[in-house]
MARSE-830796 format. One line per 3 residues: number of its first residue (from 1); for each residue z, x, y of C-alpha. Coordinates in steps of 0.02 Angstrom, whole numbers, plus 50000, padded with zeros to 5 digits. Example, Ala and Ser with C-alpha at 12.3 -4.5 7.8 and 13.67 -1.06 7.14 Angstrom:
2
1	50390 50615 49775 | 50357 50684 49947
***
This chain:
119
1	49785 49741 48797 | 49818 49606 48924 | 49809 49617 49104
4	49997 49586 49154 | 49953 49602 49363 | 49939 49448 49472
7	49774 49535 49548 | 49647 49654 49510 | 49672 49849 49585
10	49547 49907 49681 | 49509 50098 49702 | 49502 50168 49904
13	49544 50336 49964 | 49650 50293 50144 | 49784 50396 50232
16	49939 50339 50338 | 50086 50399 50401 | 50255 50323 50368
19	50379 50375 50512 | 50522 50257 50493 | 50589 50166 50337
22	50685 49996 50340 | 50778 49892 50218 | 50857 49698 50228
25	51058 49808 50258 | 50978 49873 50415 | 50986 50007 50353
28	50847 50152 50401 | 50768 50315 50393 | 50695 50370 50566
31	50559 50501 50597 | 50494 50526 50411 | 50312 50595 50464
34	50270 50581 50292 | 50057 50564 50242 | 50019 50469 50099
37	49880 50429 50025 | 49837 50253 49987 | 49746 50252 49806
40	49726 50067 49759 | 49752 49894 49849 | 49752 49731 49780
43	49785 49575 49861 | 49966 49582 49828 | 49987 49755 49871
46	49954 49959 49876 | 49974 50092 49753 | 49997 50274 49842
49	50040 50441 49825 | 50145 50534 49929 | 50239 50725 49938
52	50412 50645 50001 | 50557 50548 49868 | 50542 50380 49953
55	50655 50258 49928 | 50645 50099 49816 | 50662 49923 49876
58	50630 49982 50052 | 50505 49917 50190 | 50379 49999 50339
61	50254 49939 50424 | 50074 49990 50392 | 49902 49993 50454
64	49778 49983 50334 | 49575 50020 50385 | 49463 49937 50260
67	49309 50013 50317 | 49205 49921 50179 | 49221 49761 50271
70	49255 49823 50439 | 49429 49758 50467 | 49618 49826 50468
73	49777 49743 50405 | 49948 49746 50490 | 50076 49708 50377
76	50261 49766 50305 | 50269 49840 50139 | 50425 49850 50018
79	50417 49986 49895 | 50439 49924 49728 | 50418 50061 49614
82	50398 50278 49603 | 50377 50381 49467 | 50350 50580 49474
85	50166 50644 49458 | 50230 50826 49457 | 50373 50920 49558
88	50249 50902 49725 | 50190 50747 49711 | 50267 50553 49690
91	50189 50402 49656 | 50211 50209 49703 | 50185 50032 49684
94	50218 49932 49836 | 50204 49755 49885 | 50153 49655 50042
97	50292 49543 50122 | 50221 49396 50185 | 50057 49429 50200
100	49962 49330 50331 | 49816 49209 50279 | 49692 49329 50410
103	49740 49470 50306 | 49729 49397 50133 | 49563 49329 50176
106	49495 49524 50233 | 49574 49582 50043 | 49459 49446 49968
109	49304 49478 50073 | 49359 49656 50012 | 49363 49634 49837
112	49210 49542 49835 | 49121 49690 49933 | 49199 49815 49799
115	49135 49721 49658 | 48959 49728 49754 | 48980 49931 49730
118	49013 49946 49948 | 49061 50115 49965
***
């Protein structure tokens, strides 16, 4: 089967806290205080789970520690995609929106750690 993703998944194991949600209406959700867990990045984006119905086509802001390589990424994400894992848990695709050219160069130096089994 072929690969439809612009960019390969890696695995990672990284918690964060969304507190407020925001999307292009101005429209938002305030004080959230929900933990996710961050189970794959790529260099277009995340793939987490989290305990809270979050909506789609949404944006926050996240912080993202990439201890393999030493660095952390500030960037928004927009939430693309959910789909129920089971009646606790939900998971999600999400992208990066406009990613800066710092922090696509730490996802590269990132991937190429992975691939060179960095744990």
């Amino acid at each position: 089967m072929k690969e439809k993703r612009k960019s390969r998944r890696l695995p990672v194991k990284i918690n964060l806290t969304i507190s407020d949600l925001f999307n292009q209406d101005n429209s938002s959700i305030k004080d959230l205080d929900s933990n996710i867990e961050v189970i794959n990045v790529s260099k277009n984006g995340i793939g987490f789970v989290s305990e809270c119905v979050l909506p789609d086509n949404f944006y926050f802001n996240a912080e993202i520690e990439l201890d393999c390589v030493s660095s952390t990424i500030y960037t928004v994400v927009k939430i693309i995609r959910s789909q129920v894992i089971d009646k606790d848990n939900y998971m999600y695709g999400a992208v990066f929106d406009d990613i800066s050219s710092e922090n696509a160069e730490i996802l590269e130096k990132f991937s190429s750690a992975v691939n060179s089994d960095c744990e």
